[in-house]
C-alpha positions as CSV (number, residue, x, y, z in Angstrom):
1,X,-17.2,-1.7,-2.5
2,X,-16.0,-4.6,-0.6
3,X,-14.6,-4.1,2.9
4,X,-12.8,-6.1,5.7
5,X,-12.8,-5.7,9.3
6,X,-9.7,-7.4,11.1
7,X,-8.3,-6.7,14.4
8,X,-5.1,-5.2,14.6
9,X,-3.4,-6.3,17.8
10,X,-1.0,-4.4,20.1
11,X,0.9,-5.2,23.4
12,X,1.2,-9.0,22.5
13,X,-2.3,-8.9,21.8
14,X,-3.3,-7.7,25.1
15,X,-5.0,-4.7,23.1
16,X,-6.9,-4.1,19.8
17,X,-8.9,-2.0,17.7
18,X,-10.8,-2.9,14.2
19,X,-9.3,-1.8,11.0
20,X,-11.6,-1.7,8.1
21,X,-9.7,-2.1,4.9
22,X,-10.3,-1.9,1.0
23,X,-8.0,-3.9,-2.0
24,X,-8.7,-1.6,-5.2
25,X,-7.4,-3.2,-8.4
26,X,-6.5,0.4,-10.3
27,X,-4.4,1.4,-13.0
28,X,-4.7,4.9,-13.0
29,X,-4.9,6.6,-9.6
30,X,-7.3,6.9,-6.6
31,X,-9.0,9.9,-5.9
32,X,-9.8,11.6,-2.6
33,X,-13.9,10.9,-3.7
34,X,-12.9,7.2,-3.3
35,X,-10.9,7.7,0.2
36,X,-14.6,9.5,1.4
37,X,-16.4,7.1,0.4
38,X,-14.7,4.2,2.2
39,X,-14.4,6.8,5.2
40,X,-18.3,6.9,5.0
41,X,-18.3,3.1,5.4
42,X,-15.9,3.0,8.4
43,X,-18.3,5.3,10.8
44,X,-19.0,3.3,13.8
45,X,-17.7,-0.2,12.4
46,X,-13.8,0.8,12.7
47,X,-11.0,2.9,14.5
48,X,-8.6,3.1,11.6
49,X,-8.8,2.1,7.7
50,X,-6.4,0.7,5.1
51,X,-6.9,0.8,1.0
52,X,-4.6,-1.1,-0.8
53,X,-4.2,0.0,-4.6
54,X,-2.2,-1.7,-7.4
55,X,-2.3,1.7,-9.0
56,X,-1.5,4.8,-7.3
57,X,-3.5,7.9,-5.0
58,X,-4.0,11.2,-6.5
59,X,-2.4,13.8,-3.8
60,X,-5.9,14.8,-2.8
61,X,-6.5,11.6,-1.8
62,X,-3.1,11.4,0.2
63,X,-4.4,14.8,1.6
64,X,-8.5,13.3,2.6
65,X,-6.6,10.2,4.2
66,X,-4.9,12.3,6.7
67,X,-7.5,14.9,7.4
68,X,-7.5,16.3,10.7
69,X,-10.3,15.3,12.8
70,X,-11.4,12.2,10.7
71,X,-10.6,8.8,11.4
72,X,-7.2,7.9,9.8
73,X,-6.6,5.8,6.6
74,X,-3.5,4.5,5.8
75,X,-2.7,3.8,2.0
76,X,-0.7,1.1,0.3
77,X,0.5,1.6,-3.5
78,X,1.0,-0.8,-6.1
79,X,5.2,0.2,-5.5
80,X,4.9,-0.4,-1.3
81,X,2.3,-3.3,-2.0
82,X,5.4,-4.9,-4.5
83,X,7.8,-4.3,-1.8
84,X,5.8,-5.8,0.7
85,X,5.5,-9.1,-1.3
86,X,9.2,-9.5,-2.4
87,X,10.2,-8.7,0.8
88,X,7.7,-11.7,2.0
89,X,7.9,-13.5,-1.1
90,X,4.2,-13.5,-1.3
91,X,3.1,-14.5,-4.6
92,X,6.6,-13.2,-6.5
93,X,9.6,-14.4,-8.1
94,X,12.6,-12.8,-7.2
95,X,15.6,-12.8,-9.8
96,X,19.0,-11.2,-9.4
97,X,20.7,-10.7,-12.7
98,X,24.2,-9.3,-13.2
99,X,25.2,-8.4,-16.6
100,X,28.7,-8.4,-17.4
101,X,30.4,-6.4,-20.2
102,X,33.6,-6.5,-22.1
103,X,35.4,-3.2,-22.1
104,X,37.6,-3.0,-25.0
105,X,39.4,-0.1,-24.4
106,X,40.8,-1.6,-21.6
107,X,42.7,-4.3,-23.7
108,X,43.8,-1.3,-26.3
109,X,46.0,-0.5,-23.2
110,X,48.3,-3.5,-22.3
């Protein structure tokens, strides 16, 4: 497990608190055991955690990230990760394509 502790600013920078986050390079989905497990890590090193996935969470994992009473975790999918980066263009290439067809009926008619 690799984690990250950077300090998220607020008020200009005036005030802060660490986040702890974790990249996951997934296909499939992440499961609420993994979302524990990084939890377990956080205790006394971070306020709040991030996990970034290229796949996707499982709904118990949604579920453990927002448990009451436990720190909170906030979770990035591969779809809001590749939404993040167009919108940035980090690391993409955007393309708009429009596709133009010929509608013979139309012509039937004149």
């Amino acid at each position: 497990m690799v984690c990250l502790i950077a300090s998220a600013g607020l008020l200009g920078g005036l005030l802060g608190f660490p986040i702890l986050f974790q990249c996951k390079r997934y296909r499939g989905s992440v499961g609420a055991g993994a979302i524990r497990d990084f939890r377990g890590a956080m205790i006394g090193r971070a306020d709040r955690g991030l996990v970034i996935t290229t796949g996707t969470f499982s709904r118990d994992a949604r579920a453990e990230a927002t448990r009451d009473g436990a720190p909170p975790i906030d979770l990035v999918d591969g779809e809001q990760l590749l939404d993040k980066l167009r919108e940035l263009r980090l690391g993409v290439g955007v393309k708009t394509i429009e596709e133009v067809t010929v509608l013979p009926e139309w012509f039937t008619t004149i």
